[in-house]
C-alpha positions in Angstrom: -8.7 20.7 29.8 -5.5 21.1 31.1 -1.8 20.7 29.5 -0.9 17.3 29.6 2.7 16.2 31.0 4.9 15.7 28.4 7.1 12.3 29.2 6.1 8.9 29.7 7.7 5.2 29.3 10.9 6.9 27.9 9.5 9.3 25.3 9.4 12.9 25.8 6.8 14.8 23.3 8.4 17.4 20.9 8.5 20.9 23.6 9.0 23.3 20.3 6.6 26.3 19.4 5.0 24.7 16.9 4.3 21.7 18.5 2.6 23.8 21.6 0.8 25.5 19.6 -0.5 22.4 17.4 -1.4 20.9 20.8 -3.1 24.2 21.6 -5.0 24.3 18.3 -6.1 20.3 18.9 -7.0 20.4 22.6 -9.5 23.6 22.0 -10.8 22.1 18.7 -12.1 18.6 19.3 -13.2 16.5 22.3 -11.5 15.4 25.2 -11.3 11.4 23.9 -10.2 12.9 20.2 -7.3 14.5 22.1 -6.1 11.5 24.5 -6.7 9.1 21.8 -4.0 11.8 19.4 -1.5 12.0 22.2 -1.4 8.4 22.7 -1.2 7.9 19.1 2.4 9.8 19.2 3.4 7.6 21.9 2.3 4.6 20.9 3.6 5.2 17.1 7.1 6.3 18.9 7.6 3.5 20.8 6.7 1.0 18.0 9.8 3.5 16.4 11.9 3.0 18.8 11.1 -1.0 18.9 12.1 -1.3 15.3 15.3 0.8 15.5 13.4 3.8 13.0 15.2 7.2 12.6 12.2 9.6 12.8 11.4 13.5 13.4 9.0 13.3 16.6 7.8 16.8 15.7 6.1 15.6 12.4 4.9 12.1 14.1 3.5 14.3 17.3 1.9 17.1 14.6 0.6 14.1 11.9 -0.8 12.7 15.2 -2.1 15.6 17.3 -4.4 16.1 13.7 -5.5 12.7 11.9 -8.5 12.7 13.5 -9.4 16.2 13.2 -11.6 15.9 9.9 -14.0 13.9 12.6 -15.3 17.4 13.6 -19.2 19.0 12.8 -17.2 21.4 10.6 -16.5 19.0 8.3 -19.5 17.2 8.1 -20.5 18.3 4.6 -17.2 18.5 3.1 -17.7 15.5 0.5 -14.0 14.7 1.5 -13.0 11.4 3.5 -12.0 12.6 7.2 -8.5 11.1 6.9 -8.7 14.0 3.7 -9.9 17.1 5.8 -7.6 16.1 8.8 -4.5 15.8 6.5 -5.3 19.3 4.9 -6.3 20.5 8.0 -2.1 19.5 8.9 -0.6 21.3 6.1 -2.5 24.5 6.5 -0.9 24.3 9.7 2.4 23.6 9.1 2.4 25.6 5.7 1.5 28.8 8.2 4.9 28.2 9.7 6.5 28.0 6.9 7.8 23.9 7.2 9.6 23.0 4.3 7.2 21.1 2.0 8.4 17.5 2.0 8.6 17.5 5.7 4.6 18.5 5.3 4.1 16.2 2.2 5.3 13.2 4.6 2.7 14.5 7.8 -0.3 15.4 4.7 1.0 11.3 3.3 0.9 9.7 7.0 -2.6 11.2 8.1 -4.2 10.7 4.3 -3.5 6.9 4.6 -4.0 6.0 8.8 -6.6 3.8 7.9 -5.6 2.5 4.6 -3.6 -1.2 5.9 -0.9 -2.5 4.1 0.7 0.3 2.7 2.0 3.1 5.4 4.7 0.6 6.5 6.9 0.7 3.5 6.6 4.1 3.2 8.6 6.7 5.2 9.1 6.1 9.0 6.7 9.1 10.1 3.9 7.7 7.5 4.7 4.4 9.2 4.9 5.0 12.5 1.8 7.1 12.3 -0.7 4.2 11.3 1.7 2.3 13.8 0.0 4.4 16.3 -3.3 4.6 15.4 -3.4 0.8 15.0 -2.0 -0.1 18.4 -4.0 2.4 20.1 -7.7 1.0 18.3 -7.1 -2.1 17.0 -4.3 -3.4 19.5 -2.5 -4.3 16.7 1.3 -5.5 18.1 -0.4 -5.2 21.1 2.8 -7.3 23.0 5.4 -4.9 21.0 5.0 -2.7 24.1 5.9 -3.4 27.8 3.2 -3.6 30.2 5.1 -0.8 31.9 5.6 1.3 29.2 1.9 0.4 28.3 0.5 1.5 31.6 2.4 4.8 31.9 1.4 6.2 28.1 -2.6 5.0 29.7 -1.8 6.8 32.8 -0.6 9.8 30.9 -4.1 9.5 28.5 -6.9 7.1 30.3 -8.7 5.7 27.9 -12.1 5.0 29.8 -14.9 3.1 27.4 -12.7 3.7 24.6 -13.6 1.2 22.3 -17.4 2.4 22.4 -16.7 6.2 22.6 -14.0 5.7 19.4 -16.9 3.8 17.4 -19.4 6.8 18.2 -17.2 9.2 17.2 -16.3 7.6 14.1 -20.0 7.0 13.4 -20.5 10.6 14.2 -17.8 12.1 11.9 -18.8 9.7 8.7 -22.3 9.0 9.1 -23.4 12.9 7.2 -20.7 12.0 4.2 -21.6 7.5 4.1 -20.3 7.8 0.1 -16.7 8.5 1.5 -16.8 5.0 2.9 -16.4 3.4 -0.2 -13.6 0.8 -0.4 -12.1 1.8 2.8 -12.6 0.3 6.8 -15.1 2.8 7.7 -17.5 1.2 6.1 -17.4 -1.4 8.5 -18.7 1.2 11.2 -21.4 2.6 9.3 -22.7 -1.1 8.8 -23.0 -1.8 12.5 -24.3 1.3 13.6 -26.1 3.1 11.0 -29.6 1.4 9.7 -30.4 1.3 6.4 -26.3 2.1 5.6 -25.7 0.4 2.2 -22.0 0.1 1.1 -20.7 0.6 -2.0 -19.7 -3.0 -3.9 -16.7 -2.5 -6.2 -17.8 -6.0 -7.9 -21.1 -4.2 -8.8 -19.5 -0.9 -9.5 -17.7 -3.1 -11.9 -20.6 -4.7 -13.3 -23.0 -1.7 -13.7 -20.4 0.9 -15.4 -21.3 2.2 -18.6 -19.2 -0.4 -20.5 -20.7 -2.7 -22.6 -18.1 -5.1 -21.8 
């Protein structure tokens, strides 16, 4: 795959030595979708920043971006951990080896750990919340008229996104279906219904219900 231009619709990608080499580490280590969908992410996440007026580093947002959806990966598979869990660790291993201070890795390990958990991201730090900002615009098309058409269309030229939607869901599907108990309480769940016969989901009323209490 080759290197990716690094500007489009106004945003330029961080052009340090870590973040080449976090883009280097990505693009060898998961597919070509997994790594257009991550740099769109960034791009999405820092326009939606610069929308809302947000001071933000763009080297954490491009580095909590280039790995959220690492944890998707075969290696990973029997981990036991959620995938939002291996891709976050996967970050500060990273960023710990170049010896980034650690609440500039707490807030990447934070904004990958909770990309798919709605309704909380948003109040916290701007990378945490531009992060699931990203993600959600890019799958969900959530604040999908935020962006400009233009801007839009330059950030799709940049990363095409051809049969996105079904290649996203397969690869999701993929990177859950050998660990289903990690789905509990969280969206991927949802995914695992549709696509996975016989998937049962966990049911926190019944969880409830069944513990060992007596009452």
């Amino acid at each position: 795959m080759t290197i990716a231009p690094s500007s489009a619709a106004g945003i330029r990608a961080p052009d340090t030595g870590i973040a080449r080499e976090a883009d280097q580490l990505v693009r060898n280590t998961t597919s070509e979708l997994i790594y257009h969908h991550s740099r769109r992410v960034f791009w999405f996440g820092a326009l939606q920043g610069r929308r809302r007026d947000l001071s933000f580093d763009p080297e954490l947002l491009y580095i909590g971006a280039l790995f959220h959806d690492l944890g998707l990966g075969e290696r990973f598979h029997g981990s036991g951990r959620r995938f939002e869990v291996d891709s976050a660790d996967e970050a500060r291993r990273f960023l710990r080896s170049h010896h980034v201070p650690e609440d500039s890795i707490r807030r990447v390990w934070t904004a990958i750990a909770l990309h798919t958990t709605p309704g909380i991201p948003q109040y916290m730090e701007p990378e945490v919340a531009l992060l699931t900002a990203g993600v959600e615009y890019d799958v969900l098309g959530i604040g999908y008229e935020d962006i400009s058409e233009a801007d839009r269309a330059e950030v799709v030229a940049l990363h095409p996104r051809p049969d996105f939607k079904r290649r996203i869901l397969a690869a999701f599907t993929d990177g859950i279906q050998p660990k289903p108990e990690t789905t509990f309480g969280n969206v991927k769940a949802d995914v695992l219904q549709h696509y996975v016969p016989g998937f049962e989901r966990g049911d926190f009323v019944r969880t409830i219900l069944d513990s060992p209490w007596p009452e």
